[in-house]
C-alpha positions in Angstrom: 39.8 -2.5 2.6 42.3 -0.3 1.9 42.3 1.3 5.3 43.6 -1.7 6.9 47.2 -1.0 5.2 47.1 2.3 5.9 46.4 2.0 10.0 49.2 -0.3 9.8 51.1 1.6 8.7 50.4 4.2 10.8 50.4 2.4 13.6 53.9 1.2 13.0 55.0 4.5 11.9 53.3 6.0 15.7 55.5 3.0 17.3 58.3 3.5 16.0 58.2 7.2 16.2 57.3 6.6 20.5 59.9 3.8 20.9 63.0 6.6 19.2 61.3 9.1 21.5 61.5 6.8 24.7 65.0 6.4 23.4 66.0 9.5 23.2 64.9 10.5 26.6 67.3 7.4 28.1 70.0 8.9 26.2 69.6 12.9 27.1 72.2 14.4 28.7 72.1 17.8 31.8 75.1 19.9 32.1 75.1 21.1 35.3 78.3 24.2 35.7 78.7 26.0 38.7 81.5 28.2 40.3 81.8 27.9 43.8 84.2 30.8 45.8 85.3 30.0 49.3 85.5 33.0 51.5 88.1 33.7 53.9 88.9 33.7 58.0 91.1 36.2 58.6 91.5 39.2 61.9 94.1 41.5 62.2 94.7 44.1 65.2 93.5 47.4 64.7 94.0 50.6 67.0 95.6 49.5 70.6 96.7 51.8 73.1 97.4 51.6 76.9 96.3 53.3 80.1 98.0 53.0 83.4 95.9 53.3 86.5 96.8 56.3 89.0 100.2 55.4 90.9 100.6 56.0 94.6 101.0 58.8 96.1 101.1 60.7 92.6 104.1 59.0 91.2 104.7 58.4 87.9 107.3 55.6 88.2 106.0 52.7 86.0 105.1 53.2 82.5 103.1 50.9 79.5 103.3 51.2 76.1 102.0 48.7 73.3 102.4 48.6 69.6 101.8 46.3 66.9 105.0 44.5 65.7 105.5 42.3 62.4 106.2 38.7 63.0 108.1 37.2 60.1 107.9 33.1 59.4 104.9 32.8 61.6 103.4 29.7 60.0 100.6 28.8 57.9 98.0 31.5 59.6 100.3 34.2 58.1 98.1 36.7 60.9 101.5 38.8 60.7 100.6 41.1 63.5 101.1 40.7 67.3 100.3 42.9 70.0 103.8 43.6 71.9 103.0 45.0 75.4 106.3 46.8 77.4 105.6 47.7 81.0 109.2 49.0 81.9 110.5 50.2 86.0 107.1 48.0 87.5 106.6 47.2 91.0 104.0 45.4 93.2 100.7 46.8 92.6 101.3 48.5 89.4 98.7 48.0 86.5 97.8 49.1 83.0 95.1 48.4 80.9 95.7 47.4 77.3 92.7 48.3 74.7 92.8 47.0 71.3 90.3 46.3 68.7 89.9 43.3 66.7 89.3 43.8 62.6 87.6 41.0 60.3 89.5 41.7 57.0 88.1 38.5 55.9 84.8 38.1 54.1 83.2 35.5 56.8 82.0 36.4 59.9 83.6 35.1 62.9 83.7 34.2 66.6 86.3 34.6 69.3 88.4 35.1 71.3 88.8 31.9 72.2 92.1 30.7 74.3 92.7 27.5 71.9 91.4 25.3 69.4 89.7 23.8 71.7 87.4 27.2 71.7 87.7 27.9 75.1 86.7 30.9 76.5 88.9 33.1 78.7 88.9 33.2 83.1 87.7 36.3 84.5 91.2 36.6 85.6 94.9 34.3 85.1 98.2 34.4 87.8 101.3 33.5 85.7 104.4 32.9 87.3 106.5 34.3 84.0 110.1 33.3 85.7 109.7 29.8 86.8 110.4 30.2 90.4 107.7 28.9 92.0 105.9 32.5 92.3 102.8 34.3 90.7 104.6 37.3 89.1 101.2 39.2 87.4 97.8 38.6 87.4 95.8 39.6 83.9 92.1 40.7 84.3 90.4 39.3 80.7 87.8 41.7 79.0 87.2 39.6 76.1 84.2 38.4 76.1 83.1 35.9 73.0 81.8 37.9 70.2 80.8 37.9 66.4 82.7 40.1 64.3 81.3 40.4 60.8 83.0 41.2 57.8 84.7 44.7 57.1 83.7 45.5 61.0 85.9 45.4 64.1 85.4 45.2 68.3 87.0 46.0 71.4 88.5 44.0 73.9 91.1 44.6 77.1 93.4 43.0 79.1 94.5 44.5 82.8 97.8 44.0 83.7 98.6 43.6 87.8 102.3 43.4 88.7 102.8 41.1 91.9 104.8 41.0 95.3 106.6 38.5 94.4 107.6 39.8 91.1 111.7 40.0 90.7 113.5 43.2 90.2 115.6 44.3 87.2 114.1 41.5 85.4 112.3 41.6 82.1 109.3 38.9 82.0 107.9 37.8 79.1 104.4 36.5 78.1 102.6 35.4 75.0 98.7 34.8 74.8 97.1 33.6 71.8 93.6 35.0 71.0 91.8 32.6 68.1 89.0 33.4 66.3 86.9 30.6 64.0 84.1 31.0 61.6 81.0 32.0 63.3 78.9 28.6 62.7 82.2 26.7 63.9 81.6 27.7 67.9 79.3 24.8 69.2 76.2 25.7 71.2 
């Protein structure tokens, strides 16, 4: 008969010993830490030069030249290169080529060139009438097709510049394209 007492008290012991247990799990706490880094989007210009297609009649009138020229204040892109193009003593029918290369000194890879942020692509070709007066002045012949530059790696791309008829003399005509690049899973399919 003394059993009886003693599986009580066991038993009570076992239930009490389950019900803190039970308790204890409710009240358990996970630390979860983590560090997360976000990369960045970021092209620069590398090498550009400029080649001018044969003149008539073995002139050498026109001439090209492109260098890469600081922009200060640009805004909150802070890309603070831009490709500066001078074709100086042009006439109808004069063209040069522009090659340039495209660096990702970010650490994402990315898409482009894209004309917008609209991400669209570039015409085969663009008239611009650069002094308002009604009149195509150039036509520019886009090699820039949409490609994926990774990290640390760079492409090429060109533009061909065609001086018009129309175009004025002694004038100096100014044009700015914007060339955008997103992160590579931004472009839609």
């Amino acid at each position: 008969m003394q059993t009886r007492p003693l599986l009580t008290t066991l038993a009570l012991v076992m239930a009490v010993s389950i019900l803190a247990s039970a308790v204890a799990m409710w009240y358990d706490i996970l630390k979860i830490h983590a560090t997360i880094e976000t990369g960045s989007v970021d092209v620069e210009f590398g090498e550009v030069w400029c080649e001018e297609a044969e003149e008539a009649e073995g002139k050498d009138v026109g001439s090209c030249s492109v260098e890469l020229g600081e922009v200060e204040n640009e805004g909150p892109d802070d890309n603070d290169l831009d490709l500066v193009i001078t074709i100086s003593n042009a006439y109808p029918g004069y063209s040069c080529t522009i090659y340039f290369t495209v660096v990702n000194v970010g650490t994402i890879p990315v898409k482009g060139p894209f004309t917008g942020t609209d991400l669209k692509t570039f015409p085969e070709s663009e008239e611009f009438d650069l002094n308002e007066d009604g009149e195509m002045d150039i036509v520019i012949y886009y090699n820039l097709p949409i490609t994926q530059i990774d990290p640390e790696y760079s492409s090429e791309f060109s533009i061909t510049i065609e001086v018009l008829q129309p175009s004025p003399e002694l004038s100096e005509l100014e044009l700015q394209l914007y060339l955008y690049f997103v992160q590579w899973n931004e472009v839609p399919t």
